[in-house]
N, C-alpha and C positions, 0 to 999 in steps of 0.2 A: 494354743500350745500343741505339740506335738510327741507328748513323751509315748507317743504309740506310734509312731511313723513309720516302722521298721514293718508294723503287721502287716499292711495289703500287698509286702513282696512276697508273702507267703501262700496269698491267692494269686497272686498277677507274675549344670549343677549348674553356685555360677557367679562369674564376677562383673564388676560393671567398672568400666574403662573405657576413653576414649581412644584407648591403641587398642586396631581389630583383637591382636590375637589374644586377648582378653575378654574378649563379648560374648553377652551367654546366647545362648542360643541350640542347634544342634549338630555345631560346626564342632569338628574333634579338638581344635585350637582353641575355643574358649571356656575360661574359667569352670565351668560344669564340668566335671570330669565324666566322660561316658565309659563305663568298663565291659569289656569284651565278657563274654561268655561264661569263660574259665574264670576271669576277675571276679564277674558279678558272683558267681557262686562264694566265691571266698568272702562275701560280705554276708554271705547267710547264716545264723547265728543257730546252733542246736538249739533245742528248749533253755536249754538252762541258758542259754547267752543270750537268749532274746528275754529272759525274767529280767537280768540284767540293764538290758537293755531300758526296760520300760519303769519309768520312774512315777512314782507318787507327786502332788501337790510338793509335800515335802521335799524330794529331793530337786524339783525343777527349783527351789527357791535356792536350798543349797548350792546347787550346782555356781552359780556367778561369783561365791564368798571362796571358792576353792583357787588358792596362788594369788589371792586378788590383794593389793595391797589398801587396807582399810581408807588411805585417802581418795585412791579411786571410784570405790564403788558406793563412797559416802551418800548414804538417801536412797539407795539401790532398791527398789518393790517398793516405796511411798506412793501413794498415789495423787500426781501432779499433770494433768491432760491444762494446756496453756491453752491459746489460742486453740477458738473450736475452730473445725473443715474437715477436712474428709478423713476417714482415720482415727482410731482415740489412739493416744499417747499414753501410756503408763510408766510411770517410775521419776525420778526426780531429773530435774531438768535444771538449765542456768549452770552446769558445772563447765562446760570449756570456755564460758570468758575467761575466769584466772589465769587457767593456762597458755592462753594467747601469748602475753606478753613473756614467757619466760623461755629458756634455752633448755626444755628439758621436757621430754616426754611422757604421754598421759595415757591413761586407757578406761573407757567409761561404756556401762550396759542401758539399753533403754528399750523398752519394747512397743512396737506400733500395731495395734489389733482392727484388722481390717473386717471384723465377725462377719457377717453372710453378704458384702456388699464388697466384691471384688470390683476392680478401677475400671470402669468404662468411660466412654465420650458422655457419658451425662453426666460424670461428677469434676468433668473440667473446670465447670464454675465455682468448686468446692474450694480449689487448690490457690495458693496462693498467688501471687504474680508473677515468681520469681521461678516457681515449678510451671507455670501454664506457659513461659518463654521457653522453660526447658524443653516441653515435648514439643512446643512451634517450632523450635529450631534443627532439633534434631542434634544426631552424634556426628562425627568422625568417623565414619562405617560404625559396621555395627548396628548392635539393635536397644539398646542400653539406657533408649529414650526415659523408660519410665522411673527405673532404681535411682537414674541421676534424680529427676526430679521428687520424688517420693522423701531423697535424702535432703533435698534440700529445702525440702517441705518440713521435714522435722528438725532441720537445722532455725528453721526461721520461728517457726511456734514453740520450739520448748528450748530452745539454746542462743535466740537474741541474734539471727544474723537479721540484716535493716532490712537487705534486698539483694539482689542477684549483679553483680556486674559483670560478668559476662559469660555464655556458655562457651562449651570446647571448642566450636569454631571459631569465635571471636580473640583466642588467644594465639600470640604470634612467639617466634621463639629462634633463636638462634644459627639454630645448626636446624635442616630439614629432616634429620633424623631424630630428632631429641624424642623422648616420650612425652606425652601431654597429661595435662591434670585435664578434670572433667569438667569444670567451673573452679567462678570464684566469685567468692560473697564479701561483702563488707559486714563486718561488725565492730568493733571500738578499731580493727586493724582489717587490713587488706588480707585475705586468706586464701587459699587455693583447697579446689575439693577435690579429692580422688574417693570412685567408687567402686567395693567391689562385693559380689555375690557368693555368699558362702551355704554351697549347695551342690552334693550329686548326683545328677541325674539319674533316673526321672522324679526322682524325691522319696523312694523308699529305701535308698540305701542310707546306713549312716554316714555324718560327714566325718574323713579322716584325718589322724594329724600329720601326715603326709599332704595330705592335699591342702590342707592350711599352710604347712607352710612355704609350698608350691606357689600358692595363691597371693598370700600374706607379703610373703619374702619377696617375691616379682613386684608388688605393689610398692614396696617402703622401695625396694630399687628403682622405681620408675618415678618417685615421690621425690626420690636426689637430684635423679638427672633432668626433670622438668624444671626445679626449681633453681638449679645452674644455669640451666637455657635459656628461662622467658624470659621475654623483651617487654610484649605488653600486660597491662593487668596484674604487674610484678607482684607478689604474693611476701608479706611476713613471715610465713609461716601454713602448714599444710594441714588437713584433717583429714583421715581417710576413713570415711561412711564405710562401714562393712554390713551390708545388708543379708542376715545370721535367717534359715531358713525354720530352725529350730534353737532349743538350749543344747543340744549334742555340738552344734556346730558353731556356737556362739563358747562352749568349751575349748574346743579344739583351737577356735581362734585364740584363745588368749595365752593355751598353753605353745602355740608358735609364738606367739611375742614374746612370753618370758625366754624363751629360749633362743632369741636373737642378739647378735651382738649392740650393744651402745650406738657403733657406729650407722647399725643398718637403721636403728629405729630414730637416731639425731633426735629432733624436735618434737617427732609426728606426734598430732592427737589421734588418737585408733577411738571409734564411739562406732560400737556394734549393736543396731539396730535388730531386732530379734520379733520377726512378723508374725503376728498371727490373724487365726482365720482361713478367708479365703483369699489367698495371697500369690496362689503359683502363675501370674504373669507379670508377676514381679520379676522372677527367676526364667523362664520358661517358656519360648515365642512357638504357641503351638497353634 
């Protein structure tokens, strides 16, 4: 967890997509918003706004029950780690098959705690099959190899997808301009994944809700028009992985959803992954 994340700017972002201008990294186009000079200052919090700032046990547990509508976040802090590999899983898992089959939009919290064992080539073997294709395969520019895979690692251990059917290269699509989902998994239904990083650069600012819904609202637009477009690996239905750098930004995300219209949010399943540990190359190609 990270309810102190704000401190080391006082001594001293990012989405994952397989359309570049989305890709984290330290390109000004993607998802990580970098802030200029003037900006960054404006995120710096007087004493009292950085008390604020920094939450207890208690309020990090709070915070996910805040706008949340009780069937969402049903089982929310239980602890449920499925399938062991790289990574523990905390919180309750198995909630988006229901929503598969239905016409109607979901939004669910789960946390992946990576403690002192950040992702290297040695824990390739950890991962499952369907994330170790991910990173073989690569993106559609970008750099975004790992947050696809990592999501789709906890799509497969705590949420029942079978396996991986195909990464973002492998999907073909109508029009050469359409946007692209990032994968797509089988579970009881053919699905389509989109990934995105919710994080501002370098990671001690906090995340805003401006840039959630920057972030957010770009994704659920790019979520409509991939799934008008594709030809192959046709998808039911979308999930879009938001891989949440802390609970500050795993807030922000949800209070942009609630404030989106019906139509932007359609079917999507939004399941915000909320990392901890040592986690920043997840976000962060340094």
């Amino acid at each position: 967890m990270r309810a102190a994340a704000v401190l080391p700017l006082l001594v001293s972002l990012t989405f994952a997509c397989g359309n570049p201008s989305f890709d984290a990294g330290f390109d000004a186009s993607v998802d990580a918003f970098v802030p200029d000079d003037a900006e960054l200052d404006a995120f710096v919090p007087d004493d009292a706004g950085l008390d604020a700032l920094v939450s207890d046990d208690g309020g990090e547990d709070a915070a996910f029950d805040v706008g949340t509508d009780a069937a969402d976040d049903a089982g929310t802090g239980d602890a449920a780690t499925m399938i062991p590999g790289f990574g523990t899983i905390v919180g309750a898992c198995g909630r988006i098959a229901p929503e598969l089959d239905t016409e109607t939009p979901s939004f669910f919290v789960v946390r992946f705690d990576l403690a002192d064992d950040p992702y290297d080539a040695s824990d390739f073997d950890r991962l499952t099959a369907g994330a170790r294709e991910i990173l073989t395969d690569g993106t559609v520019g970008g750099s975004s190899e790992l947050s696809e895979a990592l999501s789709y690692e906890v799509l497969e251990r705590c949420e029942g997808a079978t396996m991986l059917l195909a990464s973002e290269g492998e999907v073909t699509y109508s029009s050469p301009t359409s946007k692209r989902t990032d994968l797509v998994a089988q579970f009881d239904e053919t699905i389509g994944v989109s990934v995105a990083r919710a994080v501002i650069f370098p990671g001690t600012v906090p995340y805003t809700l401006a840039e959630a819904q920057r972030v957010i609202g770009g994704k659920l637009d790019d979520i409509l028009d991939s799934s008008a477009n594709v030809t192959s690996h046709a998808w039911d239905k979308q999930i879009l992985v938001v891989m949440a750098w802390d609970d500050v930004a795993a807030d922000r995300v949800r209070e942009a959803w609630d404030g989106f219209s019906p139509e932007r949010r359609a079917d999507t399943v939004v399941y915000v992954v909320v990392t901890d540990g040592m986690d920043r190359n997840i976000y962060f190609n340094e």
